[in-house]
Backbone bond lengths (Angstrom), bond angles and torsions (degrees), N, CA, C in turn:
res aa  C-N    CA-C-N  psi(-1)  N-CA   C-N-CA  omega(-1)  CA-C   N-CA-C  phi
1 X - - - 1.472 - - 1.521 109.36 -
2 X 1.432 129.18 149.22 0.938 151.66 -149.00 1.710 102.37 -96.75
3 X 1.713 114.79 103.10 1.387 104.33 -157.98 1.393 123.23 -65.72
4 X 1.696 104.33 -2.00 1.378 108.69 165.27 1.423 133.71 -63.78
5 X 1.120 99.19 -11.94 1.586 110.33 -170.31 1.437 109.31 -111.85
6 X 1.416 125.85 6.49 1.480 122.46 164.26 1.122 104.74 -75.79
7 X 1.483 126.01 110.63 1.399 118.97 155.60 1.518 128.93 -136.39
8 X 1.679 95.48 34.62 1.402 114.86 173.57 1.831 111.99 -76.87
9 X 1.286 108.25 132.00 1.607 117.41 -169.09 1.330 92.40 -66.01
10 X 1.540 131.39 126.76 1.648 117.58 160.11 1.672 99.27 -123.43
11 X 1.564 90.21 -170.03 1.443 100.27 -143.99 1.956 94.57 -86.02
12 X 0.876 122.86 37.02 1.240 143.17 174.49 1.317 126.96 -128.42
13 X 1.423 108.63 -26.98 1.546 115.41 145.48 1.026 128.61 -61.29
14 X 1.516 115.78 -45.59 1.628 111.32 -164.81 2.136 86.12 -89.66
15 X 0.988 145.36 -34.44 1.774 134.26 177.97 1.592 94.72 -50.09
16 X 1.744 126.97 -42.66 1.642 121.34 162.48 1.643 118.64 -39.97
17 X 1.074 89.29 -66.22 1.585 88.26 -173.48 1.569 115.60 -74.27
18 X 1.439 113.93 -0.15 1.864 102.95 -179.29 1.919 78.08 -89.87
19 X 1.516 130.40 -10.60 1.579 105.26 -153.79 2.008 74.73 -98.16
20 X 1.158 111.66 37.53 1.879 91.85 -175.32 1.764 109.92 67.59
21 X 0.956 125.70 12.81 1.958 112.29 177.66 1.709 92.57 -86.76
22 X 1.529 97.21 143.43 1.509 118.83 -179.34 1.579 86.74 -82.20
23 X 1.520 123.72 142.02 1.468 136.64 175.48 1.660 98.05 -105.60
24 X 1.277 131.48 110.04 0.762 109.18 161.54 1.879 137.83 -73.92
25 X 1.094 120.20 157.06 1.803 106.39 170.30 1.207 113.62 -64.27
26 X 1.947 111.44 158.17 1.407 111.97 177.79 1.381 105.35 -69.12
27 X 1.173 121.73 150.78 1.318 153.81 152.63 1.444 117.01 2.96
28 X 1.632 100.92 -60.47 1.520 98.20 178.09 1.331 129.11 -57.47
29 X 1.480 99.77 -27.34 1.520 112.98 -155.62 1.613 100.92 -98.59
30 X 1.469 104.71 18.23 1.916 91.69 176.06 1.570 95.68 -102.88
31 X 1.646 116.55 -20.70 1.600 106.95 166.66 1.429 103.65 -82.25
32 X 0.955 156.45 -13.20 1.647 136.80 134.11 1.009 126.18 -22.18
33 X 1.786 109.42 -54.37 1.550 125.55 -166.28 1.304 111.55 -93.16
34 X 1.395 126.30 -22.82 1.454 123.96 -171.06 1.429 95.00 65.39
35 X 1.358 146.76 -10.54 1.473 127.25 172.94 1.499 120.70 -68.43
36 X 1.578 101.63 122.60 1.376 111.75 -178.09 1.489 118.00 104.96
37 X 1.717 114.77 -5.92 1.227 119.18 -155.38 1.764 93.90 -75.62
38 X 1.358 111.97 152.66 1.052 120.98 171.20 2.015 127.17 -137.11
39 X 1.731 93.58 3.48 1.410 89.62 143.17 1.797 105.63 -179.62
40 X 1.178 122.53 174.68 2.082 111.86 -158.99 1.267 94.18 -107.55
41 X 1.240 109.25 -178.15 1.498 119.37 164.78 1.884 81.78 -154.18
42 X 1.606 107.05 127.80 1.672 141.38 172.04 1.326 92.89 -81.39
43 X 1.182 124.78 146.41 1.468 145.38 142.13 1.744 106.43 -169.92
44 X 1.804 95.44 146.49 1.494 108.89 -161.65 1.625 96.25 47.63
45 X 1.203 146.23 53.43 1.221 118.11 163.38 1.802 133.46 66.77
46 X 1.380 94.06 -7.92 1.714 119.58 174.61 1.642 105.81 -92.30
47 X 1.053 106.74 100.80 1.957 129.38 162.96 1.726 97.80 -54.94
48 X 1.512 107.60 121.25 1.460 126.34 167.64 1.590 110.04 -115.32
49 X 1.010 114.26 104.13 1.611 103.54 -176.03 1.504 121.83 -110.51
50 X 1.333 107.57 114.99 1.621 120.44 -120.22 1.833 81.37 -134.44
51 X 1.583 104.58 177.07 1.759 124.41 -143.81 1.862 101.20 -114.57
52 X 0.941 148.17 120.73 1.444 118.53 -179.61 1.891 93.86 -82.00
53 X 1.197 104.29 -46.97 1.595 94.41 -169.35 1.757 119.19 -59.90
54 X 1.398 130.03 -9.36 0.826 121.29 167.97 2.127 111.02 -99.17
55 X 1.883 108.16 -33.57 1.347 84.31 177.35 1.251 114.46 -102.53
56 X 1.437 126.58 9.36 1.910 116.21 159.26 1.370 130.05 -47.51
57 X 1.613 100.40 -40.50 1.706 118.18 -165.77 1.322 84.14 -43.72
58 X 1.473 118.62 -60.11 1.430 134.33 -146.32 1.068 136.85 -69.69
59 X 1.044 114.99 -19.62 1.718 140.35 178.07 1.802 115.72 -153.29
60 X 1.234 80.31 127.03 1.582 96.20 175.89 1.316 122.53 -52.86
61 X 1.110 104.21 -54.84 1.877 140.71 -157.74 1.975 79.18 -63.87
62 X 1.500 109.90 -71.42 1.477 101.84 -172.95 1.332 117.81 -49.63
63 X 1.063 125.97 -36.92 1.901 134.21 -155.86 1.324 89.07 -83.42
64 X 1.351 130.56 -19.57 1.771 108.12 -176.64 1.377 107.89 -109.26
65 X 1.462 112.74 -2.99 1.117 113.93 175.88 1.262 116.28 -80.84
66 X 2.012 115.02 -43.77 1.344 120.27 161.50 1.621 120.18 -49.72
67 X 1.502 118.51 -42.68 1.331 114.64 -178.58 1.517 121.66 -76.09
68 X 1.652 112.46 -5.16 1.293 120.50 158.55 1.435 125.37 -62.57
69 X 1.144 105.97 -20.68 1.613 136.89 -170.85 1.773 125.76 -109.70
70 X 1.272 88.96 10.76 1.528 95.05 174.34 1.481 120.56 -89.03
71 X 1.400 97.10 116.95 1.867 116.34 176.94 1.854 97.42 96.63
72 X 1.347 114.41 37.29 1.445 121.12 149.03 1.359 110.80 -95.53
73 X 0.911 118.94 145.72 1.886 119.16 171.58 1.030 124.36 -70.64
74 X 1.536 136.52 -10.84 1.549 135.87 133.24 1.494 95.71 -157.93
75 X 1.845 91.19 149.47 0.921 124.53 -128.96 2.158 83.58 -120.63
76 X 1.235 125.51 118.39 1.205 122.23 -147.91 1.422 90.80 -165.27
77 X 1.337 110.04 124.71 1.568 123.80 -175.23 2.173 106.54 -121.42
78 X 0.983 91.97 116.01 1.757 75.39 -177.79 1.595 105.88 -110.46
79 X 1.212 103.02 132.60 1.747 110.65 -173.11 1.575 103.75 -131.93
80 X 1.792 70.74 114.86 1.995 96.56 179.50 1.374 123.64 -82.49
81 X 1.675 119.57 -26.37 1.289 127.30 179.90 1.573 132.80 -63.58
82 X 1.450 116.48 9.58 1.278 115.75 -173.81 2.100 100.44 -167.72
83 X 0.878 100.64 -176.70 1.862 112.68 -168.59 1.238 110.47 -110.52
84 X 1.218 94.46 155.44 2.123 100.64 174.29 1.476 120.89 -36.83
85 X 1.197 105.08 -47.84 1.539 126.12 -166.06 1.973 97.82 -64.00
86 X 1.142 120.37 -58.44 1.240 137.83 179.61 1.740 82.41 -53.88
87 X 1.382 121.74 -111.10 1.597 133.45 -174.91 1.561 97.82 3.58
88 X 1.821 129.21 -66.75 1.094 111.34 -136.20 2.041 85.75 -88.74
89 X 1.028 141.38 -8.36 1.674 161.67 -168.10 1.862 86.96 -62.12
90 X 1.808 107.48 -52.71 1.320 119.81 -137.84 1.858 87.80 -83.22
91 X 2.118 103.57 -46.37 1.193 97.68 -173.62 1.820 122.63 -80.19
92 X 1.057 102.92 1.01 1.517 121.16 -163.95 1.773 97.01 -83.69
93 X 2.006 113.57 -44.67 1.390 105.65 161.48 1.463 126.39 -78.91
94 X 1.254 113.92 -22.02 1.757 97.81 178.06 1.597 114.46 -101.70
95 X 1.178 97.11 38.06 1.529 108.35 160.97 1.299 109.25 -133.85
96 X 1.345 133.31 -33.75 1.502 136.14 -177.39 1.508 116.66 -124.60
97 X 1.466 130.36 4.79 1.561 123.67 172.29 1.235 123.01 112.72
98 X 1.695 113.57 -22.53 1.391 108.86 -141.66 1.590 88.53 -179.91
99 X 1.177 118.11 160.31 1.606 136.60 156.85 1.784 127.57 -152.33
100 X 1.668 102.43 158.86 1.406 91.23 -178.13 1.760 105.46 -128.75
101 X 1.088 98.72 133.28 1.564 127.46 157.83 1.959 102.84 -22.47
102 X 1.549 114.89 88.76 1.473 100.98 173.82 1.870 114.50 -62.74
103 X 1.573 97.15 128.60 1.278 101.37 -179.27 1.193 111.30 -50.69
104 X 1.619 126.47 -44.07 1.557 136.77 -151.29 1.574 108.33 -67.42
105 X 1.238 90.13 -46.95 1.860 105.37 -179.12 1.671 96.88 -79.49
106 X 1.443 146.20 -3.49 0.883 135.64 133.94 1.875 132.10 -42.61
107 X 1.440 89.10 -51.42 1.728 102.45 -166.17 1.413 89.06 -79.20
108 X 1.308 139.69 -44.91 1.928 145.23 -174.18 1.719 98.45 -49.01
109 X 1.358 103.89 -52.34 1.547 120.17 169.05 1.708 117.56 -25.55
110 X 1.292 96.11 -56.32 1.769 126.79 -133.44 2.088 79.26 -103.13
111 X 1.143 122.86 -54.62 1.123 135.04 -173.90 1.775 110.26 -68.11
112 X 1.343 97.30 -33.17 1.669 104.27 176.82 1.677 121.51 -69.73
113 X 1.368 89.71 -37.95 1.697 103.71 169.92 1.510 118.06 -80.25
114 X 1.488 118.05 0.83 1.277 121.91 167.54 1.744 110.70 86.93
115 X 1.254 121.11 7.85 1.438 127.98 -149.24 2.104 86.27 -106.15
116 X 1.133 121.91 -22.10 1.650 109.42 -169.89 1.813 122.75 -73.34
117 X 1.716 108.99 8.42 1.180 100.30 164.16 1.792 117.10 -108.32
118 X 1.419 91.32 -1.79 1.862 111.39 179.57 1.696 105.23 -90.28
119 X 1.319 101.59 96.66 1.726 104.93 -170.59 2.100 102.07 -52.07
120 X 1.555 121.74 -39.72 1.527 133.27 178.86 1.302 71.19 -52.40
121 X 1.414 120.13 -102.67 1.198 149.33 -127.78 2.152 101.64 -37.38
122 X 1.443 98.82 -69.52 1.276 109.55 173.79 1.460 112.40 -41.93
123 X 1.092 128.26 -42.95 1.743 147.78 -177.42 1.331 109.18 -60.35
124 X 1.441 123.55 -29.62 0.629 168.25 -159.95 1.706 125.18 -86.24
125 X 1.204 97.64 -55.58 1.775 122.03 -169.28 1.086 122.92 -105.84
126 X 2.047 116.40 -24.95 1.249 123.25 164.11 1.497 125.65 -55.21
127 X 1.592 112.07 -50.78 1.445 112.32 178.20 1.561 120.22 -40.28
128 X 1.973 79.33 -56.32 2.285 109.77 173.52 1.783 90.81 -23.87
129 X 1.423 113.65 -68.74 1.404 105.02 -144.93 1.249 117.17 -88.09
130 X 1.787 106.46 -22.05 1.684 111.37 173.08 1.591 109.70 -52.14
131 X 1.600 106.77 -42.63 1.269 97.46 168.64 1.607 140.72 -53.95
132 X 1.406 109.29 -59.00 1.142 127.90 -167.56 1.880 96.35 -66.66
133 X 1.058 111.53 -11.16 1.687 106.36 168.64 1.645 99.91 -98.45
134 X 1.468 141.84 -47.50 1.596 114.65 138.55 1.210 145.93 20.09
135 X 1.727 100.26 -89.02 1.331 124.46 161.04 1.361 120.31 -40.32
136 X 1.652 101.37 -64.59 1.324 98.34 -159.05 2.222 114.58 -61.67
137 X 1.710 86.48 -31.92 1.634 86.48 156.42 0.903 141.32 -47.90
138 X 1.666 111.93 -49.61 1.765 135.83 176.79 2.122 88.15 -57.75
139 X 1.557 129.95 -69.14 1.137 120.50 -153.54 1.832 105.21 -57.98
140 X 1.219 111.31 -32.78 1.417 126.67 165.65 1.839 105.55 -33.25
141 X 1.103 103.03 -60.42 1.325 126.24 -153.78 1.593 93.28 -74.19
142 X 1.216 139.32 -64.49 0.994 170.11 90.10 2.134 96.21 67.25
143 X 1.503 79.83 -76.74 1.573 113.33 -179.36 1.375 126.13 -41.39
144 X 1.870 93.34 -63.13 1.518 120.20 160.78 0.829 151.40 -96.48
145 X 1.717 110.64 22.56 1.206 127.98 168.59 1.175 110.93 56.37
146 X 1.562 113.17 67.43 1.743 125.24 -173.22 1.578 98.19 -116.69
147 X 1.311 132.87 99.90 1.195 114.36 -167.36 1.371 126.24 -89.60
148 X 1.109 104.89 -31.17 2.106 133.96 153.80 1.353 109.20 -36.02
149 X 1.291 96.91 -63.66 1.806 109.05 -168.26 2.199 104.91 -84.28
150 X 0.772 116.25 -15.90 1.679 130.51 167.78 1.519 102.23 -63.46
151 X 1.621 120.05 -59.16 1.314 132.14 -164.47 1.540 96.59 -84.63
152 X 1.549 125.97 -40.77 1.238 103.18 172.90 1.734 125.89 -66.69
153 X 1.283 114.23 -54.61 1.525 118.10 -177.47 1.449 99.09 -49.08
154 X 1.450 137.44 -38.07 1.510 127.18 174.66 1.135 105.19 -41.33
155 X 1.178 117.31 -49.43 1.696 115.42 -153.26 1.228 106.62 -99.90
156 X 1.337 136.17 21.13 1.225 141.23 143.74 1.685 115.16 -100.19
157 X 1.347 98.51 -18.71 1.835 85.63 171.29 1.207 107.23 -102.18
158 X 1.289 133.36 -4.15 1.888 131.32 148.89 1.596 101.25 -69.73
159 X 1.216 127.12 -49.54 1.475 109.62 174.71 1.261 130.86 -53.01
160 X 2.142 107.35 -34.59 1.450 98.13 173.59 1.545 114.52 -88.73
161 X 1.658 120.78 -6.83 1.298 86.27 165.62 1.441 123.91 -92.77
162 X 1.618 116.93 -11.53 1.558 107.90 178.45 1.758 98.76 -65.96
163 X 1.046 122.96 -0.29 1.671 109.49 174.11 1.709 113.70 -103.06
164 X 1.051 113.34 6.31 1.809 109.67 158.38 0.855 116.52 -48.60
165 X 1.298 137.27 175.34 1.532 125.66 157.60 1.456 107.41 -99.83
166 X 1.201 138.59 -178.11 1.731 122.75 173.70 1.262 113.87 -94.36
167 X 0.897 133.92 -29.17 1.616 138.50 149.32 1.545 111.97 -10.08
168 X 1.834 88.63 -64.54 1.809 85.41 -149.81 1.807 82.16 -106.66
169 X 1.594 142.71 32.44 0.968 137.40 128.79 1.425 138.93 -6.39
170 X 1.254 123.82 -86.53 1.361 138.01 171.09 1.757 107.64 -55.47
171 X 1.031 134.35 -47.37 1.474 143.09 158.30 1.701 105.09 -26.37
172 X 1.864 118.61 -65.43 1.010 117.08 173.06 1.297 122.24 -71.39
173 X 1.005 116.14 -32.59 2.017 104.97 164.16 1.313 132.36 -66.96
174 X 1.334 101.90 2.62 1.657 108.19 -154.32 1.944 83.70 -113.62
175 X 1.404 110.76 -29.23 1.651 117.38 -179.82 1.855 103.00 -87.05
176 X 1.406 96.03 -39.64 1.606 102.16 -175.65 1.967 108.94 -45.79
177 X 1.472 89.14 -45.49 1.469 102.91 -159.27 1.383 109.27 -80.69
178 X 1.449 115.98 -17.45 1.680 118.30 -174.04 1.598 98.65 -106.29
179 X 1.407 120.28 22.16 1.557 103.44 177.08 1.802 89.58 -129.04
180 X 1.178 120.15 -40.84 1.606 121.14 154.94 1.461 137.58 -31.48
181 X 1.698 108.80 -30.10 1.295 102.26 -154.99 1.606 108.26 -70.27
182 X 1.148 126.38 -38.06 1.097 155.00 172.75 1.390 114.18 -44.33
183 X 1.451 113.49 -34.57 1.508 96.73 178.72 1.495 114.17 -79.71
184 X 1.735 102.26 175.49 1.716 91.38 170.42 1.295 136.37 -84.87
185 X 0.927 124.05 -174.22 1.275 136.09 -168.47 1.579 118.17 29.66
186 X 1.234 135.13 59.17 1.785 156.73 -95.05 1.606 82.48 -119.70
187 X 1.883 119.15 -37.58 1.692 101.53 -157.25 1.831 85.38 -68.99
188 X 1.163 118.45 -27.06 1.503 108.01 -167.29 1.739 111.08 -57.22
189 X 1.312 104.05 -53.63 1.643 95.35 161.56 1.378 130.88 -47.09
190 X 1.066 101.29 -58.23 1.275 103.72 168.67 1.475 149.53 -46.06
191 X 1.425 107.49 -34.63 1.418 146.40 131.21 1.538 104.99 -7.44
192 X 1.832 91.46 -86.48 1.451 104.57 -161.62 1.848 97.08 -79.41
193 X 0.972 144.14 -7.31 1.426 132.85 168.61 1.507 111.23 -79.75
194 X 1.544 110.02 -31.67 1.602 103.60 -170.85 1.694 99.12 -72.50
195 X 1.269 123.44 -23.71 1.515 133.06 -166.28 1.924 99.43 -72.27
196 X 1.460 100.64 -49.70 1.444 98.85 175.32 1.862 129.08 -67.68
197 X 1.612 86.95 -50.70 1.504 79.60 166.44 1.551 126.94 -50.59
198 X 1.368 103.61 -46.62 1.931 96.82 171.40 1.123 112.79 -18.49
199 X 1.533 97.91 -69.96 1.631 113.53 -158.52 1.712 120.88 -44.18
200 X 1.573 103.16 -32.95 1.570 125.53 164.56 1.387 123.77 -103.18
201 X 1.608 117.19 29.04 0.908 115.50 -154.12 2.047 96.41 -82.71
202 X 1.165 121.26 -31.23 1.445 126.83 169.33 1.337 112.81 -37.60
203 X 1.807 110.69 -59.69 1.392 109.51 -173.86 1.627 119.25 -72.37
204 X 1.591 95.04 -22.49 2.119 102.29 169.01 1.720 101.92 -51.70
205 X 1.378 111.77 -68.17 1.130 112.84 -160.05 1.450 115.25 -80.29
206 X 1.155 127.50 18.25 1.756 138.35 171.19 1.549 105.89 -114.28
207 X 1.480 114.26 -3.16 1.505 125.84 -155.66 2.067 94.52 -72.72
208 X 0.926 135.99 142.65 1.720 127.76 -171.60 1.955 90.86 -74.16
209 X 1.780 130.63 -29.72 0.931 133.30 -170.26 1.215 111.53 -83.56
210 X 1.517 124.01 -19.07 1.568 128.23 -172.89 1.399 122.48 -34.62
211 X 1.799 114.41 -64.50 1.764 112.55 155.25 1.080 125.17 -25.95
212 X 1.476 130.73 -33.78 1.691 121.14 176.88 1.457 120.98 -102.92
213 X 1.326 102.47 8.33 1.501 110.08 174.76 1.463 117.67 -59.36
214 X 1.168 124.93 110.57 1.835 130.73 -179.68 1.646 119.07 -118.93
215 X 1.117 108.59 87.54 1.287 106.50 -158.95 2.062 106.21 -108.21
216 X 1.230 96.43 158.40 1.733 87.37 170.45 1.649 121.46 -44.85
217 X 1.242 122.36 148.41 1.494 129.51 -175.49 1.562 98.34 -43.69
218 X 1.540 103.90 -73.93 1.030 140.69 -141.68 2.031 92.28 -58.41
219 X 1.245 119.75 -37.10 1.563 135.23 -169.15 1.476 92.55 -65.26
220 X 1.529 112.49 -53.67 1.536 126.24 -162.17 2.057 95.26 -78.40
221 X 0.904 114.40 -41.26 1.830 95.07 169.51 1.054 121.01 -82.23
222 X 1.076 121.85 -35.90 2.030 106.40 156.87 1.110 110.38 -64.27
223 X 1.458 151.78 -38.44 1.305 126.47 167.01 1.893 132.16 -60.62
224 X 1.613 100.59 -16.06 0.817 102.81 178.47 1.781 100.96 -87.86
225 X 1.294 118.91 -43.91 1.456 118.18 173.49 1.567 111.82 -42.44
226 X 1.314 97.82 -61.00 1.914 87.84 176.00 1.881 117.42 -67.34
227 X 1.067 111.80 -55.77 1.853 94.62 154.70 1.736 118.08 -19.39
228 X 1.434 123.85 -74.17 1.018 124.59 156.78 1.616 141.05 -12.10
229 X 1.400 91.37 -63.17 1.654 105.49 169.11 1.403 116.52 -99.81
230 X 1.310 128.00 16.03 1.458 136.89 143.02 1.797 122.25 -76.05
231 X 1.601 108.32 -41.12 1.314 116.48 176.26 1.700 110.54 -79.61
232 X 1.121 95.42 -30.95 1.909 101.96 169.62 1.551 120.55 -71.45
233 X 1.216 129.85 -12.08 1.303 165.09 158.07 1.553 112.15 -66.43
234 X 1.430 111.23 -78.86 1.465 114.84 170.91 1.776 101.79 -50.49
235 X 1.168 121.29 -63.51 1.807 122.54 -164.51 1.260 74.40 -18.33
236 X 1.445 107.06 -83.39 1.415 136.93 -146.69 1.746 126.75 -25.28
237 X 1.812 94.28 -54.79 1.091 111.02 156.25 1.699 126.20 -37.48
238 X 1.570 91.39 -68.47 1.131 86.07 -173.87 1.707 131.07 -63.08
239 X 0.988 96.65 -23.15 1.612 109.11 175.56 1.656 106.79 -68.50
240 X 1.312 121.16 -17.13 1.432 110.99 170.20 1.754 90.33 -81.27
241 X 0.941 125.87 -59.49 1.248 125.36 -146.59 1.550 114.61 -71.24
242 X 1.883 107.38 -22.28 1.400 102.52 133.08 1.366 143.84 -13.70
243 X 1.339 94.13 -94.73 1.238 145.48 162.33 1.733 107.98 -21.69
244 X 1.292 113.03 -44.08 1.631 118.63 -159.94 1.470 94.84 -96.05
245 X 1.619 129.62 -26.59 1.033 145.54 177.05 1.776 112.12 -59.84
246 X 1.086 98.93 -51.51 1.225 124.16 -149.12 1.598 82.99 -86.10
247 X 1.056 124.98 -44.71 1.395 127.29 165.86 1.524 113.84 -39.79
248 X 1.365 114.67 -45.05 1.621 120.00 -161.02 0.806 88.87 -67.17
């Protein structure tokens, strides 16, 4: 477990504080408190008042931005490229390890597109958006050179797509790809979607919907690029394993 996230009082805390040691609060709760903050980051107009020694380590992009800013009287970064929901995703892991996808702003999602009285449809639209709030973390990550939080959001959008079913596969790529296009810097999505689909690329193409699959160019040549360097991989393999045979 992630020692950021212990913040159960034990009985070694409180023998600290009978010897006089200041306890400090967990982590999360000093961006609650603004205590200790020593410079913000603005987005939508929402003040985050945030740590340099805990979020510099973490990102590049921030630490040169703060050291651009040394000997201003506060020190205030405003970031236009992404939404609250994303911001608090980004500050929620480099203070505690990890973050979760709010269900609520899921269903607002799911309800906005008109899909929450269509039981398919809704079934349908949740994954669509768990992702595309993912992404928009991963492009976050991406941006600011978060390398922790880059490797984590990956591995939650390989987790949500190895959990589709293959059936309704092609359905989600075909929603994945028309709610994506729009964001920035798109080959980066794309990138990391052509890498996942590979991985399911059997159940895409066995999918009964596969023929009507129409996806961005750009989605379909990185998937075919990583296909590519998956079968160049296997050769490879196998030619050792030839090779080691052929040895015996």
């Amino acid at each position: 477990m992630d020692a950021r996230r212990n913040s159960t009082p034990t009985v070694v805390d409180e023998d600290m504080e009978a010897m006089g040691w200041e306890i400090y609060p967990p982590l999360p709760e000093l961006v609650a408190s603004g205590e200790y903050s020593d410079f913000n980051i603005v987005c939508d107009e929402q003040l985050y008042q945030l740590h340099q020694a805990i979020v510099c380590p973490q990102s590049r992009s921030i630490r040169a931005a703060c050291s651009a800013m040394q000997g201003a009287a506060s020190k205030t970064m405003h970031i236009g490229e992404t939404d609250t929901f994303t911001i608090r995703y980004v500050i929620n892991f480099l203070y505690d390890g990890d973050y979760e996808i709010d269900p609520d702003w899921v269903e607002e999602q799911v309800r906005s597109d008109g899909a929450q009285g269509n039981f398919d449809a809704a079934h349908n639209e949740r994954p669509v958006k768990t992702l595309l709030a993912h992404i928009r973390v991963s492009l976050f990550a991406h941006h600011h050179e978060i390398e922790g939080l880059s490797e984590y959001s990956a591995s939650q959008i390989k987790h949500l797509f190895a959990s589709v079913p293959a059936h309704r596969l092609p359905a989600f790529i075909r929603r994945m790809d028309s709610c994506t296009r729009d964001l920035p810097r798109h080959w980066v999505t794309a990138c990391d979607v052509g890498v996942h689909i590979q991985e399911r690329i059997q159940d895409l193409i066995t999918a009964p919907d596969f023929s009507r699959l129409d996806v961005d160019r750009r989605i379909l040549l990185e998937t075919i690029r990583a296909c590519g360097e998956r079968i160049h991989f296997l050769e490879h393999a196998c030619l050792r394993l030839a090779r080691q045979f052929g040895d015996e």
